[in-house]
Structure formats: structure tokens, C-alpha cells
C-alpha positions as CSV (number, residue, x, y, z in Angstrom):
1,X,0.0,0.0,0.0
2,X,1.3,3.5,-0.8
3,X,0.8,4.7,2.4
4,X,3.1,1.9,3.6
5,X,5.7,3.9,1.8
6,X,4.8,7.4,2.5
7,X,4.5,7.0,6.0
8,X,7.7,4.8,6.5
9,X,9.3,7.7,4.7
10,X,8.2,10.4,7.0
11,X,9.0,8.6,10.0
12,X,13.0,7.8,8.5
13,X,13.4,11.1,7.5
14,X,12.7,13.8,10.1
15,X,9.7,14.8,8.1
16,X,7.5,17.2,10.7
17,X,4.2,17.9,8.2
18,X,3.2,16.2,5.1
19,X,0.1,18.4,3.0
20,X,-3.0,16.8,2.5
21,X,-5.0,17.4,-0.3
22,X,-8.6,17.6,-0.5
23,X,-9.7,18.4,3.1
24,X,-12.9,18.8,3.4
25,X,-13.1,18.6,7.3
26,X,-14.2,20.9,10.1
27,X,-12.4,21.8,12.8
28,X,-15.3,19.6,14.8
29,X,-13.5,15.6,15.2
30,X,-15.9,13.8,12.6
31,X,-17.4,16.8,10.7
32,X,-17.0,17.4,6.9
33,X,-18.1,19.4,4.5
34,X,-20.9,18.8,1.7
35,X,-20.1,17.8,-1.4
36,X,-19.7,21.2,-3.6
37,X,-19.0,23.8,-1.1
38,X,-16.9,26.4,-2.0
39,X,-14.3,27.6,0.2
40,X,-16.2,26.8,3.8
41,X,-14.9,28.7,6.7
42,X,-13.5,26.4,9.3
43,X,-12.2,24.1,7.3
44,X,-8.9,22.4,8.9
45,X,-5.6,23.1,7.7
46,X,-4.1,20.8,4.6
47,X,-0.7,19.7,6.7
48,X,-0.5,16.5,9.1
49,X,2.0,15.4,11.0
50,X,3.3,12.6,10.9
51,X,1.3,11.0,13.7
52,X,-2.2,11.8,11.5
53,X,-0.4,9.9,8.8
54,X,0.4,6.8,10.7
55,X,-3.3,7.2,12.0
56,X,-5.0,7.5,8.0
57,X,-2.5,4.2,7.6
58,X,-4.1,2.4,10.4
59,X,-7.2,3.0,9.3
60,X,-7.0,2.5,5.6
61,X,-5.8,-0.9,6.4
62,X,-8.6,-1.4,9.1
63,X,-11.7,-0.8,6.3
64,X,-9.4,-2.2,3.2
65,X,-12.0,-4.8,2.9
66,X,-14.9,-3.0,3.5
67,X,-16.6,-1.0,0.4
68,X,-18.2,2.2,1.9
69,X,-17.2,5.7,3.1
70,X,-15.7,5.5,6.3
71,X,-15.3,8.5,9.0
72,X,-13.0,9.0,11.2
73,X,-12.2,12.1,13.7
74,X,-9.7,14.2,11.5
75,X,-10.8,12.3,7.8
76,X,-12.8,10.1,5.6
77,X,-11.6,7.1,4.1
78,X,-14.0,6.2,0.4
79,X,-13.4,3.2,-0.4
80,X,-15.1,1.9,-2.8
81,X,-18.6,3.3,-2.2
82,X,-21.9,1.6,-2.7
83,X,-24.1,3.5,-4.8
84,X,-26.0,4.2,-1.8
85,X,-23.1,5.8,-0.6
86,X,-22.8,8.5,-3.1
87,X,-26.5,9.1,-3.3
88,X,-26.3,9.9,0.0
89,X,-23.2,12.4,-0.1
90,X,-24.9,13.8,-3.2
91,X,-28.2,14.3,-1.9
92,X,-26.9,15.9,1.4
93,X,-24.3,18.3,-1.2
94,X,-27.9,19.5,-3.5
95,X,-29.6,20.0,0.0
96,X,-26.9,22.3,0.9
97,X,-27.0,26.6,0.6
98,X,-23.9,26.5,-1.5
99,X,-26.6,24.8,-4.4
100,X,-29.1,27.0,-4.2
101,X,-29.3,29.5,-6.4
């Protein structure tokens, strides 16, 4: 697994933050954002250390063989989603302000 890699990397190379990429999450442990808002306040901050990664690691390997979107405090985990699973994420992004018009 990738992760695997990037995470022994971090922790043999005195790496202190590595950026994330498509955040998405409040600042509240479990909370994210809708699908298709634009630029929420609150939103965390794109770096981890390298104690988050070893934590996204853990649990990737934890729900690798379970299709499904998957929260966790500081991120979500999709893998694999049912179609029920994106219905529901799209259904809650059109319900949200940033789609109305």
C-alpha cells in the first residue's frame, strides 16, 4: 500500500508535516463538508503530521476490505462506495446553501 511507503518515509526522514489534499473537514473531530462547497470557513488546515499519517495508515488498512465511506475524527476514508453511498453524499451536497441559487 502506498501509504506503507509514504509513512515509513516520514518517519525515517525527520519529516515534521506532510500536505494533504482535498480536506474537506471541520475543525469539529468527525465533521465534513458537503459535497460542492466552496471555500467553507472552518475548514482544517491541509498539513499532518506525521502522527495523522500513521493514524490515515491504520485506518485504511482497518476498512481495506470493507466497500463504503468511512469517518473518522480528523478524515474520511472512500473506499469503494456503494451507490447508496454516493447518493447519499450527493443528496446531502444539492440539499446544501452552496446549491441553491
Amino acid at each position: 500500500m502506498r501509504l506503507d511507503l509514504l509513512e515509513l518515509l516520514a518517519t525515517e526522514h525527520e519529516v515534521s508535516q506532510v500536505l494533504g489534499c482535498h480536506v474537506e473537514m471541520r475543525s469539529e473531530p468527525g465533521r465534513d463538508f458537503p459535497v460542492g462547497s466552496r471555500l467553507p470557513a472552518g475548514e482544517r488546515a491541509p498539513q499532518l503530521t506525521v502522527e495523522q499519517l500513521t493514524r490515515v495508515r491504520d485506518a485504511a488498512h482497518a476498512v481495506a476490505a470493507r466497500r463504503g465511506v468511512h469517518r473518522f475524527d480528523d478524515f474520511l476514508i472512500y473506499n469503494e462506495p456503494r451507490r447508496r453511498d454516493m447518493l447519499r453524499l450527493l443528496a446531502r451536497g444539492m440539499a446544501h446553501k452552496a446549491f441553491r441559487r
